[in-house]
C-alpha positions in Angstrom: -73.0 -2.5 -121.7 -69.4 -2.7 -120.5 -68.6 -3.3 -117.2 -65.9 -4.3 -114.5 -66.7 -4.8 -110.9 -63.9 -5.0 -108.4 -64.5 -7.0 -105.2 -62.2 -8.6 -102.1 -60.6 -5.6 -100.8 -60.5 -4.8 -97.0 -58.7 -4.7 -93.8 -55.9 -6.6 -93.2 -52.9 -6.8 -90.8 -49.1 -6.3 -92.5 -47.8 -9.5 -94.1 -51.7 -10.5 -94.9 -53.0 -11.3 -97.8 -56.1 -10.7 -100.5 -57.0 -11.4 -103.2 -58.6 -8.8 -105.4 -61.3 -10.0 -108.8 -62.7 -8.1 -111.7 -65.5 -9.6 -113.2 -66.2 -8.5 -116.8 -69.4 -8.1 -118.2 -70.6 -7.0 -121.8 -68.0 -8.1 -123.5 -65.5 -11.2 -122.9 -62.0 -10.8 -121.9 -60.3 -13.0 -124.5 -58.9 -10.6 -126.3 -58.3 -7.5 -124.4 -55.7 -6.6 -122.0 -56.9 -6.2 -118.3 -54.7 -4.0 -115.5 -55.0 -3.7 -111.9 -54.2 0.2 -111.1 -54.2 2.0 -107.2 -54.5 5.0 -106.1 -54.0 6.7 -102.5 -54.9 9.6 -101.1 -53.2 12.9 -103.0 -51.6 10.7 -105.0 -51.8 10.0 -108.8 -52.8 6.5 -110.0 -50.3 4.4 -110.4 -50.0 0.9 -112.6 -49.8 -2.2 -109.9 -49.9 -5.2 -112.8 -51.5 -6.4 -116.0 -51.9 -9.2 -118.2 -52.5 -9.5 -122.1 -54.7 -11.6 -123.9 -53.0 -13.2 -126.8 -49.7 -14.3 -124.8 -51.3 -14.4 -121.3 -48.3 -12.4 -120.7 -47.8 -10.3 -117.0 -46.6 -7.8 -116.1 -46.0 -6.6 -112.4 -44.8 -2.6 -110.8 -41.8 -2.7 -108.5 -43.7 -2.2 -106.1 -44.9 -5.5 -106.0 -42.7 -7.7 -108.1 -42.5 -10.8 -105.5 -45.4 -9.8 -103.8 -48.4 -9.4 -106.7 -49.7 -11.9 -109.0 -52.1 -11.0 -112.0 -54.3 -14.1 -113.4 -57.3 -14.3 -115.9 -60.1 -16.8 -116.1 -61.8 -16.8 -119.2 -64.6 -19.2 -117.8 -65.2 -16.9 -115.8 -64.3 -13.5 -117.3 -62.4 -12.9 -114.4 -59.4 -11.4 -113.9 -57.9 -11.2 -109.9 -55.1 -9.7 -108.4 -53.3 -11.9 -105.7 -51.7 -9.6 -103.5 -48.9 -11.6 -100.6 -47.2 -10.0 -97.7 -49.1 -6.8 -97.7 -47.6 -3.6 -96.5 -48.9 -0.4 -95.0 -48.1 1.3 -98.1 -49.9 -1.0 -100.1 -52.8 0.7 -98.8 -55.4 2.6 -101.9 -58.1 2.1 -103.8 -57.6 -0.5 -106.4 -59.3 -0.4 -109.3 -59.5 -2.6 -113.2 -59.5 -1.8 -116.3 -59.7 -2.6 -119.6 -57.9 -1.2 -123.3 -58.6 -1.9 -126.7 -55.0 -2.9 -127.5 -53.8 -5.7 -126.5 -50.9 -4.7 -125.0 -49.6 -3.4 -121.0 -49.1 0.4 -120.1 -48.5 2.0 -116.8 -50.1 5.3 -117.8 -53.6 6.0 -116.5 -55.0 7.7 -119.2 -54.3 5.3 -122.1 -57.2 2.9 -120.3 -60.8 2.4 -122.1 -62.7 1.5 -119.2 -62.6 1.4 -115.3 -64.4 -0.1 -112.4 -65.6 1.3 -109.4 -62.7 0.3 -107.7 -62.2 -1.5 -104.2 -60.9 -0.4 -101.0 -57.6 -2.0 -99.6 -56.1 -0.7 -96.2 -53.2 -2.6 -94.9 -52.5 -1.9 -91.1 -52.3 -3.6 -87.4 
């Protein structure tokens, strides 16, 4: 059966790093896009990047354009979420997940299929 595991999430200082995976299972990611979503406390999830399959194409929220890379590995079945001078607001739950089309939405409730998400929490 399908599923996504987040991992890499944790505690780090402003201006840290992580680096965030999703590793796919049940099904390959070849042909599927993949997104990175986050969600805080009281607030609604939000998109943070995405990548399609056919192009490889990515796409990356405001709130982290310079900051947030999105890569796949199809050896791997990976996707990860390179995340670069971290701020406290950065802080949520980040969590993958996969859509039929192959194609990049923002909106929560057009995704397929979700992981159990990871826990990020940027402070000093």
């Amino acid at each position: 059966q399908l599923r996504l595991v987040e991992s890499g999430g944790g505690l780090v200082q402003p201006g840290g790093s992580l680096r965030l995976s999703c590793a796919a299972s049940g099904f390959t990611i070849n042909y599927d896009a993949i997104g990175w979503f986050r969600q805080a406390p009281g607030k609604e999830r939000e998109g943070v990047a995405c990548i399609t399959s056919r192009t490889g194409s990515t796409n990356v929220a405001n709130s982290g354009k310079g900051r947030f890379t999105i890569s796949r590995d199809n050896a791997k079945n990976t996707v990860y979420l390179q995340m670069n001078s971290l701020k406290p607001e950065d802080t949520a739950i980040y969590y993958c997940a996969v859509r039929g089309g192959d194609y990049c939405s923002n909106y929560a409730g057009s995704w397929n299929y979700w992981g159990q998400g990871t826990q990020v929490t940027v402070s000093s």
